[in-house]
C-alpha positions as CSV (number, residue, x, y, z in Angstrom):
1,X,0.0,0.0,0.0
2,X,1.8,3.7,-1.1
3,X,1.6,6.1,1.7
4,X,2.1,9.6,1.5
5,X,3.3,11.2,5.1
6,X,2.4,14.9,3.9
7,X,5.2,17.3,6.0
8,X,5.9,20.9,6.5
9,X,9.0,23.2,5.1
10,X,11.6,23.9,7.5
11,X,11.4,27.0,9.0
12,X,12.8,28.4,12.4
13,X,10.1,27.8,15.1
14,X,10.0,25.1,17.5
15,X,6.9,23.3,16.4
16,X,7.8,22.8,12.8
17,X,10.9,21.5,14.3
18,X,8.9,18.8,16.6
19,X,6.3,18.0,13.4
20,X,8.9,17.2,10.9
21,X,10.9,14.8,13.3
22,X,7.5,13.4,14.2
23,X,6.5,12.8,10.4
24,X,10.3,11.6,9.7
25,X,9.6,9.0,12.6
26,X,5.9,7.9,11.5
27,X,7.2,7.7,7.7
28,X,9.9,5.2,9.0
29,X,7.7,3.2,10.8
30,X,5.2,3.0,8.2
31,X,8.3,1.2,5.9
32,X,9.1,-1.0,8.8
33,X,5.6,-2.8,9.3
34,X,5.5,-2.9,5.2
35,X,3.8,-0.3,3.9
36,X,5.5,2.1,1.1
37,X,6.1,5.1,2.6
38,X,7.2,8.7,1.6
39,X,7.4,11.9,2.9
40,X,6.4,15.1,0.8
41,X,6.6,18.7,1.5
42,X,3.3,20.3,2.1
43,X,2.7,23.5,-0.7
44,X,-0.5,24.6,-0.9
45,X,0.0,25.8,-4.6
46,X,1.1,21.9,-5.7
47,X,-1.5,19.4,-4.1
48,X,-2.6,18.5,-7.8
49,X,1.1,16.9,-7.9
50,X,0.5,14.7,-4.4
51,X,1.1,11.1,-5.7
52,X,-1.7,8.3,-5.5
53,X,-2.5,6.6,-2.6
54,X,-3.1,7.6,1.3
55,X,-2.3,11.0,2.2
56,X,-1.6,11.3,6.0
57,X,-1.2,14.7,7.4
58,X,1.8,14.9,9.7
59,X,1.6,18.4,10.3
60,X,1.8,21.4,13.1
61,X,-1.7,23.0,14.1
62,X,-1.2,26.1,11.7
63,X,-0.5,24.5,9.0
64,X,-2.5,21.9,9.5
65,X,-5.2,23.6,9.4
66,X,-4.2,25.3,6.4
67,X,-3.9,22.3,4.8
68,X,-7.2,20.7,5.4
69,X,-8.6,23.2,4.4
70,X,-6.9,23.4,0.8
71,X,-7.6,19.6,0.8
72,X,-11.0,19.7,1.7
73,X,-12.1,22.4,-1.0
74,X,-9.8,20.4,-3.7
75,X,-12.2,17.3,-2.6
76,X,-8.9,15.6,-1.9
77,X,-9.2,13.0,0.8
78,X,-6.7,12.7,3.7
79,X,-5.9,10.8,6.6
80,X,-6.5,13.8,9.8
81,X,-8.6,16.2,11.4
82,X,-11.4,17.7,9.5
83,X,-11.4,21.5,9.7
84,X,-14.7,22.2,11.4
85,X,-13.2,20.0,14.5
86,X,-9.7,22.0,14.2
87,X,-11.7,25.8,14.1
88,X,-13.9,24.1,17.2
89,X,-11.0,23.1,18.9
90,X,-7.9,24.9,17.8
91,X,-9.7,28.5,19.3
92,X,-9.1,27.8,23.5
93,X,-11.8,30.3,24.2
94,X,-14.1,29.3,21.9
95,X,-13.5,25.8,22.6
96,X,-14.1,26.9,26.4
97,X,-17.7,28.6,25.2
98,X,-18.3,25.1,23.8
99,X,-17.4,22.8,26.3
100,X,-19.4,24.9,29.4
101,X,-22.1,25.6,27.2
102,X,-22.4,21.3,26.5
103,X,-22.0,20.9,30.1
104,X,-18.6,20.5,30.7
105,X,-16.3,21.7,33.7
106,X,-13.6,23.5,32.7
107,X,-11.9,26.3,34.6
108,X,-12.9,29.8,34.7
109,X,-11.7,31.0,31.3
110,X,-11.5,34.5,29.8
111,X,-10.4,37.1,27.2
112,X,-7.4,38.7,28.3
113,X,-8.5,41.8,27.3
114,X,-11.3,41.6,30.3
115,X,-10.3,43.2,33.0
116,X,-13.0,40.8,35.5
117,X,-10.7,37.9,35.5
118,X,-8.4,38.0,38.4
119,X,-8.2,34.3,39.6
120,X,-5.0,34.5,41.7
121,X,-2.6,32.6,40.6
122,X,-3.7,31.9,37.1
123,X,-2.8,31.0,33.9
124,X,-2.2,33.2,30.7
125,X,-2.3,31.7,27.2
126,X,-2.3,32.6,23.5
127,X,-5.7,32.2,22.3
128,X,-4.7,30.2,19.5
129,X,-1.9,28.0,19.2
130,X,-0.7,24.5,20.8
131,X,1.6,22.1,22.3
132,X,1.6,25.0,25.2
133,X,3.7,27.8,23.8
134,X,3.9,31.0,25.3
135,X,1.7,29.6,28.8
136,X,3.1,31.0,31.8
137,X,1.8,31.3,35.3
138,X,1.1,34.8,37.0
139,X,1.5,34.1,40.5
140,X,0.3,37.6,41.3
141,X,-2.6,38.2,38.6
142,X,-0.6,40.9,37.0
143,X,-0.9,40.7,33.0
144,X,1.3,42.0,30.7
145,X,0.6,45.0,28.7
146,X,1.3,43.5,25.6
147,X,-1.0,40.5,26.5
148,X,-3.8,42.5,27.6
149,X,-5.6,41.8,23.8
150,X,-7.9,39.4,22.4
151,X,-5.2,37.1,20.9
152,X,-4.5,35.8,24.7
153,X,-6.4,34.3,27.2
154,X,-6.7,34.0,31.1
155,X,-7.3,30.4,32.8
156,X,-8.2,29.9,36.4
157,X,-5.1,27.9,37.7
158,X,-6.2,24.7,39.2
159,X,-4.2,22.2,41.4
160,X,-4.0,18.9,40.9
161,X,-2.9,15.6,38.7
162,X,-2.5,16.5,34.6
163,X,-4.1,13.8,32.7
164,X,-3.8,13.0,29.1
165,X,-6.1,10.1,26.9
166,X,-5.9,9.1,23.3
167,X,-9.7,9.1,21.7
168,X,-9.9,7.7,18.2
169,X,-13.5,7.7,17.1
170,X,-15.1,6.0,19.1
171,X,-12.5,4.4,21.5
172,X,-10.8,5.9,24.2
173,X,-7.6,4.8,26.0
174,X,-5.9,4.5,29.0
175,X,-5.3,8.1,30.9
176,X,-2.0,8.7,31.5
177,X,-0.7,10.2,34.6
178,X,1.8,13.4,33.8
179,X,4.4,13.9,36.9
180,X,4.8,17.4,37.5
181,X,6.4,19.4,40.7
182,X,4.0,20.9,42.5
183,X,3.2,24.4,41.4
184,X,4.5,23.4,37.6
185,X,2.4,23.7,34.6
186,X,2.6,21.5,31.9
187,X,4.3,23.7,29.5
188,X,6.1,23.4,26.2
189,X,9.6,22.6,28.1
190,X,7.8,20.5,30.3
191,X,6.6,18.5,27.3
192,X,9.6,18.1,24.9
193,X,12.7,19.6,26.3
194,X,12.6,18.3,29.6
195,X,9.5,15.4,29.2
196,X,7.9,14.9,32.5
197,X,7.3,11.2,33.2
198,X,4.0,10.0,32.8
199,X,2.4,6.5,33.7
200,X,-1.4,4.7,33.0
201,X,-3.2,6.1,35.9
202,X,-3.7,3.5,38.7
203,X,-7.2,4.5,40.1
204,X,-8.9,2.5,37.8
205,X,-12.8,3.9,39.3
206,X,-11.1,7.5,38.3
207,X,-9.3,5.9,34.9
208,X,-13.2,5.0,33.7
209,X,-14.2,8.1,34.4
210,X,-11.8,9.6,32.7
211,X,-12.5,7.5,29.6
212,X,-16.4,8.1,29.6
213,X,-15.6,12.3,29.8
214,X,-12.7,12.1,27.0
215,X,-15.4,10.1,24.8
216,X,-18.2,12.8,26.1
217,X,-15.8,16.1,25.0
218,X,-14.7,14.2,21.9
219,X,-18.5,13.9,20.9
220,X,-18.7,17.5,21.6
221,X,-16.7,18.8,19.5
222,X,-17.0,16.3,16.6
223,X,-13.8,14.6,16.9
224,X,-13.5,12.9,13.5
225,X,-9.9,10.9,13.4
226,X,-7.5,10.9,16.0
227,X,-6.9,13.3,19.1
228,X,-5.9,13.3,23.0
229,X,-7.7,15.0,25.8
230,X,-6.1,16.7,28.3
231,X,-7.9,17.2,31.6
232,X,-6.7,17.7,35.7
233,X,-8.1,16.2,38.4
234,X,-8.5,18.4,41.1
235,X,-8.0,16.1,44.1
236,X,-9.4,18.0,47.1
237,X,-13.0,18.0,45.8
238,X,-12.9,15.5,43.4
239,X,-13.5,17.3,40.2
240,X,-12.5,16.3,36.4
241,X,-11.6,19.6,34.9
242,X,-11.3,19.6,31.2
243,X,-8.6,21.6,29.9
244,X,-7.8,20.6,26.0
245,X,-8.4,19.0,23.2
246,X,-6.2,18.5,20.9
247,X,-7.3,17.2,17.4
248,X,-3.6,17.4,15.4
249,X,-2.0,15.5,18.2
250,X,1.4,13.3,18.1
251,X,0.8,9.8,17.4
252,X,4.0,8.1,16.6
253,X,4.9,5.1,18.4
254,X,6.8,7.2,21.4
255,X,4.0,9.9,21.4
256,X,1.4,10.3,24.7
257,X,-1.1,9.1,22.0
258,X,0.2,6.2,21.4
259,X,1.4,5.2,24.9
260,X,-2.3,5.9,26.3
261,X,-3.9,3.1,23.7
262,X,-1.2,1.1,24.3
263,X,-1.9,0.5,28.0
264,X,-5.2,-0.1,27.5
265,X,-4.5,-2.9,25.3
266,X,-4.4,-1.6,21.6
267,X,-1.1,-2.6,20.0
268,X,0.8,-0.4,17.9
269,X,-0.4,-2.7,14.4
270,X,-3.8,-2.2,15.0
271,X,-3.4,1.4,16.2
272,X,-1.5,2.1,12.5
273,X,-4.6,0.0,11.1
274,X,-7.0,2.8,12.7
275,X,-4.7,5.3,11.6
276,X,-4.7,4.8,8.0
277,X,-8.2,3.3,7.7
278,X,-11.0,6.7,7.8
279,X,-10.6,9.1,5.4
280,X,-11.4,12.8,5.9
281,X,-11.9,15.7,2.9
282,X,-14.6,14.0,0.8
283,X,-17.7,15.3,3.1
């Protein structure tokens, strides 16, 4: 079977950096369980020269999204996220307005420009972006001036144990623990210059749970092919908080993606099987 692992140029930013190697690792992979793979640089002005065969997008949020959308109004079908669920989930304040409005609890969440948001500490955000770039934690409440705009968001800064679950479709995996200091969020170095350690969550009553909201939040926002929900469990009153979803996730065989299905008994062959078996783009 001819796979094509659809990548982005180079260029000097830390996420094309992480989405290339990612691509470069899947597109390896692929060849090693038999499948002919190759990688191809995505251009938006040369998708009538993509060769024949499965397209999977391997791609940073951005451009991803740039790219489904090219692909979906070319009617060219792809292996990834459609881009209704990427707009629904790819806006954190808008995917906030979603989830509270369906139901869910998420904490207090809120236009940096608004001056009624004051949860001390708390966290600030870019409004759109991923893989937690530019979050930092006031410890005072204080905003920057230059934050203090619609393109950045406030988050009520909750305490407890960072959880992480694949959902593909319909299925749901094993949460995964994240091991953070106290006091640390889970931010970009955190995740892939210094990786925290992360293992399947023991509780099993509180695993379950997990699963059922992750499945719940993925049927909110349309989740249509692979993504991982990110939530905290706020110990001293027992609360799941939901925190993101993220619909262009990692999913190579050393990704939090893949780890959560494989603990829950999904082998990586049958999780490539899922991968490569629902296209997207020709709705």
């Amino acid at each position: 079977m001819n796979v094509t692992v659809l990548r982005e140029s180079w260029q000097p930013h830390p996420l094309a950096w992480i989405h290339r190697a990612e691509a470069r690792f899947f597109a390896e992979e692929l060849r090693r369980a038999g499948y002919a793979a190759r990688l191809v640089r995505f251009r938006d002005d040369s998708i009538s020269d993509l060769p024949s065969g499965l397209l999977v997008l391997r791609l940073s949020d951005p451009v991803m999204l740039a790219a489904v959308q090219t692909l979906t109004r070319a009617a060219i079908p792809f292996l990834g996220p459609s881009a209704a669920a990427m707009e629904r989930c790819y806006d954190k304040y808008e995917a906030y307005r979603v989830a509270t409005a369906h139901g869910v609890d998420c904490p207090a969440t809120a236009l940096a420009s608004e001056a009624s948001m004051r949860s001390i500490p708390m966290l600030l955000k870019p409004r759109r972006g991923s893989d937690s770039i530019g979050v930092r934690l006031l410890r005072d409440g204080r905003i920057p001036a230059r934050a203090r705009t619609d393109r950045y968001i406030t988050q009520q800064y909750v305490r407890g144990v960072e959880l992480t679950v694949a959902v593909f479709r319909e299925r749901a995996g094993m949460p995964l623990r994240i091991f953070l200091p106290q006091g640390m969020p889970y931010s970009f170095f955190r995740k892939y210059l210094r990786p925290a350690p992360r293992a399947p969550l023991a509780d099993i009553g509180l695993a379950e749970r997990v699963r059922r909201t992750a499945l719940e939040i993925a049927k909110i926002f349309g989740v249509d092919w692979a993504a991982r929900i990110d939530l905290i469990h706020e110990m001293e009153n027992d609360r799941l908080r939901f925190l993101e979803c993220d619909v262009a996730p990692l999913v190579s065989a050393n990704s939090a993606f893949a780890a959560s299905l494989e603990a829950a008994g999904i082998g990586r062959a049958e999780q490539l099987q899922m991968l490569l078996s629902h296209r997207c783009g020709l709705r």
